[in-house]
DOLUMNU-176857 format. One line per 5 residues: number of its first residue (from 0); for each residue x, y, z of N, C-alpha, C. Coordinates in steps of 0.05 Angstrom, whole numbers. Layout:
% DOLUMNU-176857
NUM = X Y Z X Y Z X Y Z | ...;
***
This chain:
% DOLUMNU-176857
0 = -118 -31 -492 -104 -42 -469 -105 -22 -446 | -105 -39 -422 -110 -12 -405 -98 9 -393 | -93 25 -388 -65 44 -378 -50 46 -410 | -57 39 -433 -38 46 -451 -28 78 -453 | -48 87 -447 -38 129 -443 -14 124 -429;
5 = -11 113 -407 10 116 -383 33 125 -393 | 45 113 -411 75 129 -420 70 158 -432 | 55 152 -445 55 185 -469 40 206 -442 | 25 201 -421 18 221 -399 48 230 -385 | 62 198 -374 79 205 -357 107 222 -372;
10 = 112 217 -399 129 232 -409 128 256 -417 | 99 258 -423 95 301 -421 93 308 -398 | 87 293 -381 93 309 -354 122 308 -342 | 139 297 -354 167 299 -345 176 330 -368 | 162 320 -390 178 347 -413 166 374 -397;
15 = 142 375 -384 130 397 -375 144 406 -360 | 145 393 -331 166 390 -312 193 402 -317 | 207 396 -331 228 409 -348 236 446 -358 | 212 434 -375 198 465 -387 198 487 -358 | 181 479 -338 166 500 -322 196 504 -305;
20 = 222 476 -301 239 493 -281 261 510 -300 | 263 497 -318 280 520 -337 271 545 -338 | 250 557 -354 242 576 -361 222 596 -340 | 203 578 -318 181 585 -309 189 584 -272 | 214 578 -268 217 575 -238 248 601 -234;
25 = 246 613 -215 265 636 -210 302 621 -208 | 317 634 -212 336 629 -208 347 623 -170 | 365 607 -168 368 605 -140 391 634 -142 | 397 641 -114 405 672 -101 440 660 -109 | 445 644 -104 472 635 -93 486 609 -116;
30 = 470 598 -128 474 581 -136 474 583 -171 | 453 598 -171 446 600 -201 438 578 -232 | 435 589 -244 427 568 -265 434 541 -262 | 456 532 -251 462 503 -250 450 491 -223 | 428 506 -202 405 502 -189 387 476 -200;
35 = 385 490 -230 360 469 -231 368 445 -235 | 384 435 -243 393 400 -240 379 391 -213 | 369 407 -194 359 403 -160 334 391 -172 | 323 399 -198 285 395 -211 289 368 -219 | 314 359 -225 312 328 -247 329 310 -218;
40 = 348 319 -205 371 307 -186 356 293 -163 | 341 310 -151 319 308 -123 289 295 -129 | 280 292 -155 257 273 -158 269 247 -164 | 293 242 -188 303 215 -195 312 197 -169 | 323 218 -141 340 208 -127 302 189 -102;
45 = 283 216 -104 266 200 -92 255 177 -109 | 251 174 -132 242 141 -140 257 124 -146 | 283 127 -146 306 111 -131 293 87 -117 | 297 112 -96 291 97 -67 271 81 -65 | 242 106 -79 221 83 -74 225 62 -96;
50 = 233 61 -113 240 31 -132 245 13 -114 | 268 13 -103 286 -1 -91 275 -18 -56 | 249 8 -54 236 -2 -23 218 -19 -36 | 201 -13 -62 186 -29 -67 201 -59 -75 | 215 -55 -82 239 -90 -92 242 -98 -67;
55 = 241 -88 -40 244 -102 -19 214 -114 -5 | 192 -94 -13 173 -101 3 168 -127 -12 | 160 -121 -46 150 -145 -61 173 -173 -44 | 187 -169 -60 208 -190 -48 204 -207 -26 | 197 -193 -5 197 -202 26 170 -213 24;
60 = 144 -204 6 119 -210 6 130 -247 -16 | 139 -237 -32 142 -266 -46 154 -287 -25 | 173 -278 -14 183 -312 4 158 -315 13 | 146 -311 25 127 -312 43 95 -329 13 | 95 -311 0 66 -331 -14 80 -339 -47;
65 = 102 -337 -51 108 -350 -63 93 -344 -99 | 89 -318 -96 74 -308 -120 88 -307 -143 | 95 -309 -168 107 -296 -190 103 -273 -191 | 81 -263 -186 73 -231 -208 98 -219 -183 | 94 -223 -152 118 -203 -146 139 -206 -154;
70 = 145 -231 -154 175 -236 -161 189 -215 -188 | 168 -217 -213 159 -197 -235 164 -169 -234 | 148 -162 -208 143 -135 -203 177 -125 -193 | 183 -144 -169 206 -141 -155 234 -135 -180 | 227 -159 -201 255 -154 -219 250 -125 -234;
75 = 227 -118 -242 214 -96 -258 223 -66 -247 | 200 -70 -230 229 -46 -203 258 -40 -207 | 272 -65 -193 295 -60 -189 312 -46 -210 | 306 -50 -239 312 -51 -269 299 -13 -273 | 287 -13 -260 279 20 -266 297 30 -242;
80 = 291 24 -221 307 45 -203 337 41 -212 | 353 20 -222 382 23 -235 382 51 -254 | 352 50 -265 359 83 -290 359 108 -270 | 336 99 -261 341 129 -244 367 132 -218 | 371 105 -211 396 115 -195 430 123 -214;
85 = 419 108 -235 440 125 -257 441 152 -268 | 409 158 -267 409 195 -267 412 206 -249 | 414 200 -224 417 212 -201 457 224 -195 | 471 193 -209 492 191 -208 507 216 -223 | 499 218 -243 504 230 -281 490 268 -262;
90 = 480 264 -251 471 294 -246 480 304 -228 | 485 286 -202 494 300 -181 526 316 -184 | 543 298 -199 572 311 -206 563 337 -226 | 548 330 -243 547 359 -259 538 382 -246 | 517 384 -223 513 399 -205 533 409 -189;
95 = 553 389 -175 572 389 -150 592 416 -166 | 599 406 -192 622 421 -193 620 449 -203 | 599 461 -212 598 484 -216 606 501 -180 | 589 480 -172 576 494 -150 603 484 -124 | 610 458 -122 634 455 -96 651 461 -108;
100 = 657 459 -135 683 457 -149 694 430 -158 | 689 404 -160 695 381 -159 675 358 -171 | 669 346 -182 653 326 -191 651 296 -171 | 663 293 -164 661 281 -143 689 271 -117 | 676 264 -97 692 265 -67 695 245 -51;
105 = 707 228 -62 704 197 -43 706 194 -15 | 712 228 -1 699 219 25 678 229 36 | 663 233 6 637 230 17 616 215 20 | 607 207 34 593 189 50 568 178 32 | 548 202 30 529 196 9 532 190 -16;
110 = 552 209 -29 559 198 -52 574 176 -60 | 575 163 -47 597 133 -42 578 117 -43 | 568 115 -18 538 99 -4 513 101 -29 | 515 126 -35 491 118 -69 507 102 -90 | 527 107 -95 550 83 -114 540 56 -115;
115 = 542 54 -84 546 26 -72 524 13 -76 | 497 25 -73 465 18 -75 467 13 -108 | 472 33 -122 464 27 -148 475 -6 -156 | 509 -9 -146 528 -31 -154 513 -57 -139 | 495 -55 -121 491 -78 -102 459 -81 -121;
120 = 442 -56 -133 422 -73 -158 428 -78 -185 | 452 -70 -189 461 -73 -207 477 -113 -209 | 480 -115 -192 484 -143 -178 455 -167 -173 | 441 -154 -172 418 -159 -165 399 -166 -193 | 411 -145 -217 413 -161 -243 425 -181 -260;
125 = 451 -178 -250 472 -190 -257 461 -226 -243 | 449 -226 -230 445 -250 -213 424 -262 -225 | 404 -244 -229 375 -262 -244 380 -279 -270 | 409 -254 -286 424 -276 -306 433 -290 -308 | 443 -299 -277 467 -318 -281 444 -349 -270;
130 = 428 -347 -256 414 -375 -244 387 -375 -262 | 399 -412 -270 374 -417 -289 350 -419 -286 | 341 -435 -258 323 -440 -242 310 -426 -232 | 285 -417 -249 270 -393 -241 258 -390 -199 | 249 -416 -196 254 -413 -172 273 -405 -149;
135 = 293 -420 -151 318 -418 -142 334 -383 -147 | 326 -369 -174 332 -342 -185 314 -324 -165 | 289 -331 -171 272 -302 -151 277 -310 -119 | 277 -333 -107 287 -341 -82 320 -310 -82 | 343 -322 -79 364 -309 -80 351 -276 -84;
140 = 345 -275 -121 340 -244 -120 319 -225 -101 | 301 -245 -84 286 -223 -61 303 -220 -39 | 327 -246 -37 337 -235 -12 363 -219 -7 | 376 -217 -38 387 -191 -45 374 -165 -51 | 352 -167 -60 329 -144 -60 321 -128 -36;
145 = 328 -148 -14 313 -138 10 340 -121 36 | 352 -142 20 381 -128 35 394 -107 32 | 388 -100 -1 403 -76 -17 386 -47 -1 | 362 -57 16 334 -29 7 355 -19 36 | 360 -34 50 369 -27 78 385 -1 76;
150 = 399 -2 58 429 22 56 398 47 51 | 382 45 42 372 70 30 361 85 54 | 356 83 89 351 98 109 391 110 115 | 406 90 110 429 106 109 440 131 95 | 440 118 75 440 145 53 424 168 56;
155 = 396 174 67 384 186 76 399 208 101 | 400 193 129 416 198 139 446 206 139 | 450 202 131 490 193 123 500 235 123 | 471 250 112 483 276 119 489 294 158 | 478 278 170 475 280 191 486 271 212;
160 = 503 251 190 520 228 214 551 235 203 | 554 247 191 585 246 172 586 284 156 | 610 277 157 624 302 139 617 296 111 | 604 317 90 593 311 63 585 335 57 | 587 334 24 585 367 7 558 362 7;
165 = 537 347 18 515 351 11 507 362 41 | 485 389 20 470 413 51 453 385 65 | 444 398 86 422 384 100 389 389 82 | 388 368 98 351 373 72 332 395 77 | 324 414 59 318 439 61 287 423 49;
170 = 276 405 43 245 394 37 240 373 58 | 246 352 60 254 328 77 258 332 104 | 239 348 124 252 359 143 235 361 156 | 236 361 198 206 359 205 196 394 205 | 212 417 210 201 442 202 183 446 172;
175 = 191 476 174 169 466 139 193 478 114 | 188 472 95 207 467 79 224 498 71 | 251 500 65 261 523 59 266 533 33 | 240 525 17 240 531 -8 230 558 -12 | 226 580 -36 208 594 -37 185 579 -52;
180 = 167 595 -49 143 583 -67 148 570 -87 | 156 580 -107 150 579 -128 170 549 -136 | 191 554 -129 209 534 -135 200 505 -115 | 186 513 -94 174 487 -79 146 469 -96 | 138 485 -114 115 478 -136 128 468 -146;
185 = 154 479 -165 159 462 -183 174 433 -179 | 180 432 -150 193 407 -143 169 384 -134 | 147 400 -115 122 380 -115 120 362 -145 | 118 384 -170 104 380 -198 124 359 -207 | 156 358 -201 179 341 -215 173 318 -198;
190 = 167 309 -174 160 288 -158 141 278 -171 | 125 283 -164 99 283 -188 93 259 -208 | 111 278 -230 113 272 -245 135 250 -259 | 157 259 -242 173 226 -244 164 206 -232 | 156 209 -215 135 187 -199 109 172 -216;
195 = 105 188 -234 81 175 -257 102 165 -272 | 125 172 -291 143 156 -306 149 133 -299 | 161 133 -267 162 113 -254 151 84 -261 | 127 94 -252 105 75 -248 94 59 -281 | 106 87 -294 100 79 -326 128 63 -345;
200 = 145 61 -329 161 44 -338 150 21 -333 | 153 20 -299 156 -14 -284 127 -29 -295 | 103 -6 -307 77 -24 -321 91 -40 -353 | 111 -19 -360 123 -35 -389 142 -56 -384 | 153 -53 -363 177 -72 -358 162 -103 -351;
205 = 143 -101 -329 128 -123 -319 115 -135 -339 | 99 -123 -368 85 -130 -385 114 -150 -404 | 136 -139 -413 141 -154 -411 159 -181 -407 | 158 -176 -375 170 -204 -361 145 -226 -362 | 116 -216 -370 98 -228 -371 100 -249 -397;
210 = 106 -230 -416 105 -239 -441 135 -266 -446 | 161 -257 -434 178 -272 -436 174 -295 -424 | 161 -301 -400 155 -318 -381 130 -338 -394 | 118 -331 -403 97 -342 -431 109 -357 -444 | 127 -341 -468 140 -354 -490 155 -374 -475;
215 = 176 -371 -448 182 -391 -435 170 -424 -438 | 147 -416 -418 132 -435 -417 133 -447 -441 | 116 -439 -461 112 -451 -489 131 -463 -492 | 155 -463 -499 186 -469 -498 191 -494 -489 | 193 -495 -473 188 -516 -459 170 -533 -455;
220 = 140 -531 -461 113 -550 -462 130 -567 -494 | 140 -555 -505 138 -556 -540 161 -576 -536 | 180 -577 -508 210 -586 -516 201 -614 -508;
***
């Protein structure tokens, strides 16, 4: 089958990833060992996002031609970026409190506003369950899909516009980044490489909405 490597590549490259910031990347000056949650926190939090932009683009491309495979792709997505916006969630408090003192700060802006994103695809599942009518289901779920992606230039922003324990973006930034070397490799390599996981979920997830959508059919030819 094709791409069958894809998981067993993309998951040694996440264990590698791992490996190289624990053991193989310097300690931060100020921060220290509880730093590296920045190697797993800051790649989950970027394919998040791109999950979540791609659930809008597919989405917005389905009203429009009316395709299944996006509709597919769009629910497939959304269903991965829920995991990773759940590791994003699960890591950022374990980080915060060594380091602010607190696990989390409800007036903070981003951390609220990422809450909110996860609860609005998490809704966005909750919906594909509840409507029988596969038409009528991917209709609704692209145009909650498309609505949810909007918060994600906020959240982005949100450090710049508001009071929040989160620094300003020291990678994400139009200067050049304020990493040292070494630790800026290993964050390229964690992007990377969750970005292949990524991609190696939403190929398992899609395969099979393929397969359910099959047996469907059958199901029904048979009823």
């Amino acid at each position: 089958m094709r791409l069958a490597w894809l998981p067993t590549i993309a998951g040694a490259a996440v264990l590698g990833t791992v490996i190289r910031a624990a053991f193989f990347t310097p300690l931060e000056a100020k921060q220290g060992a509880a730093q590296k949650i920045f190697y797993v926190h800051v790649p989950a939090a970027w394919v998040a996002f791109l999950a979540f932009f791609l659930v809008a683009v597919a989405s917005g491309v389905y009203l429009w031609l009316r395709d299944q495979r996006l509709d597919r792709f769009a629910e497939s997505s959304a269903e991965v970026g829920v995991v990773f916006t759940t590791v994003v969630l699960i890591t950022g408090p374990l980080w915060a409190k060594p380091i602010w003192g607190t696990y989390w700060a409800w007036w903070d802006v981003r951390l609220v506003s990422t809450l909110f994103l996860w609860f609005i695809y998490v809704s966005y599942i909750v919906l594909r369950g509840a409507i029988e009518s596969p038409t009528l289901r991917a209709r609704y779920s692209a145009v909650l899909g498309i609505l949810g992606a909007f918060l994600i230039p906020f959240i982005h922003l949100s450090v710049y516009l508001f009071a929040t324990m989160h620094p300003m973006p020291i990678v994400g930034k139009p200067s050049a980044p304020s990493l040292p070397n070494e630790m800026l490799v290993t964050l390229l390599i964690s992007l990377a490489s969750f970005t292949l996981l990524y991609f190696a979920f939403v190929r398992s997830r899609y395969n099979y909405a393929v397969e359910r959508d099959a047996a469907a059919a059958r199901t029904a030819s048979d009823a």
